[in-house]
C-alpha positions, 0 to 999 in steps of 0.5 A: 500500500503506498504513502499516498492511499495511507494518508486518505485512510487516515484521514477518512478516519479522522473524519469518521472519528469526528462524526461519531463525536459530533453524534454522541455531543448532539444526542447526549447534550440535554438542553434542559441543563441551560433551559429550565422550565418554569420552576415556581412549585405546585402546592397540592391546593393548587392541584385540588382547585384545578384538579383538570390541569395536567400537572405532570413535570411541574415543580413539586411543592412541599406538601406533594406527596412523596413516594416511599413505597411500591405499594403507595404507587400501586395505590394512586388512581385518576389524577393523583399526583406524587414525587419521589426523593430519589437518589439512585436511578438505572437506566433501563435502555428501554425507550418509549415514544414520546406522547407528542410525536406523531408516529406516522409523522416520522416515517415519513420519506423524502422524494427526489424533488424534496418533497415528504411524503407518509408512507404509511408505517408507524414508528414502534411504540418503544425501541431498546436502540439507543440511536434511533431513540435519539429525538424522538423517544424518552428513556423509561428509569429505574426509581429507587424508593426509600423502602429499597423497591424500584418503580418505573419512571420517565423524566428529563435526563437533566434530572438523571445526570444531577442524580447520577453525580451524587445529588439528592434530587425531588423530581418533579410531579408524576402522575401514573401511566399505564406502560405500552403494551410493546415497551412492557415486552422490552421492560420485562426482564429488566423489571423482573430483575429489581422487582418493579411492575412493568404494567405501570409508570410514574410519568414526570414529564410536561409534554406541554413544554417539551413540545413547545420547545423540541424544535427550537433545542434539535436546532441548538444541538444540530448547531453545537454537534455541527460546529464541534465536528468541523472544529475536531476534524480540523485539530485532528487533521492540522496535527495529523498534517505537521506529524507527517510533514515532520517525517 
């Protein structure tokens, strides 16, 4: 193989390299971290005064209850809202739609004139595919609670990663969901392993908001990933260049 061949594999490499760090900073980049939701606490008064409201993912108030068992869980209905004091959450790499998207939506294809079209096929429910869960499904957690039993949950990663670094975090308002009949199957062994029901979720998300802002977050982090690989392949490649030269 010739000096000149090397190079161009070499540099391919590089950029391949650069691509895969540009995708791993846009879909672990959580925009939640530099734009917060409105933080003002919901009192359970203000619940019991509109109790129509959706109040999923809103700021909890002192007086929320917070969860201390799996049976406490097992035991809300209707509108009931809760939260937990958690410290320890597990991934479970299991990742549900999220309830604003429009399935039918994303499959969608592009012509050759540029123009998309439905084709008629509706994206899963949930996926255990880290990458195709990229934009637009959210991971179901693990919850520890304080009797040592583990529900199901889903909320903001930011609130994972404060967790993950060792905060005491109160997550925000949850109210119970049934689990998708296609996310159960993919939950099953992982909630039989912690002894968590698999048939229901603690869901803390305010969807309202989330919708709101999902476009104008893809396009901060599509910007930041953009810029991150042209700047990286350039290092890489600049000091790639000199090594050679100096050969």
């Amino acid at each position: 193989m010739n000096k000149i061949s090397v190079n161009t594999i070499i540099e391919v490499c590089i950029v391949v390299f650069c691509m895969v760090i540009a995708f791993l900073i846009f879909r672990n980049l959580n925009m939640e971290t530099f734009f917060k939701p409105d933080s003002t606490p919901v009192t359970a008064a203000q619940i019991a005064a509109a109790p129509q409201v959706n109040y999923a993912g809103k700021a909890a108030g002192n007086d929320i209850p917070r969860l201390s068992g799996i049976e406490e869980f097992k035991n809300m209905v209707g509108r009931d809202c809760a939260t937990i004091e958690a410290t320890e959450v597990i991934p479970t790499g299991i990742y549900g739609l999220k309830s604003w998207v429009d399935p039918y939506e994303i499959r969608k294809r592009r012509t050759r004139n540029g123009r998309l079209v439905s084709t008629g096929q509706r994206a899963p429910d949930a996926t255990d595919d880290a990458i195709v869960a990229t934009e637009y499904y959210q991971e179901y957690y693990l919850v520890r609670l304080s009797d040592q039993t583990y529900i199901l949950a889903q909320f903001s990663d930011a609130y994972r990663d404060r967790i993950a670094g060792g905060e005491s975090v109160t997550l925000p308002i949850g109210v119970k969901k049934t689990t998708a009949g296609e996310a159960r199957k993919y939950l099953e062994n992982i909630c039989g392993e912690y002894g968590a029901d698999n048939t229901f979720v603690l869901y803390m998300i305010d969807d309202e908001w989330q919708k709101a802002h999902e476009n104008t977050f893809f396009v901060i982090k599509l910007g930041i990933s953009i810029a991150a690989f042209f700047l990286l392949s350039i290092i890489m490649l600049l000091i790639f260049y000199k090594v050679q030269k100096r050969q």
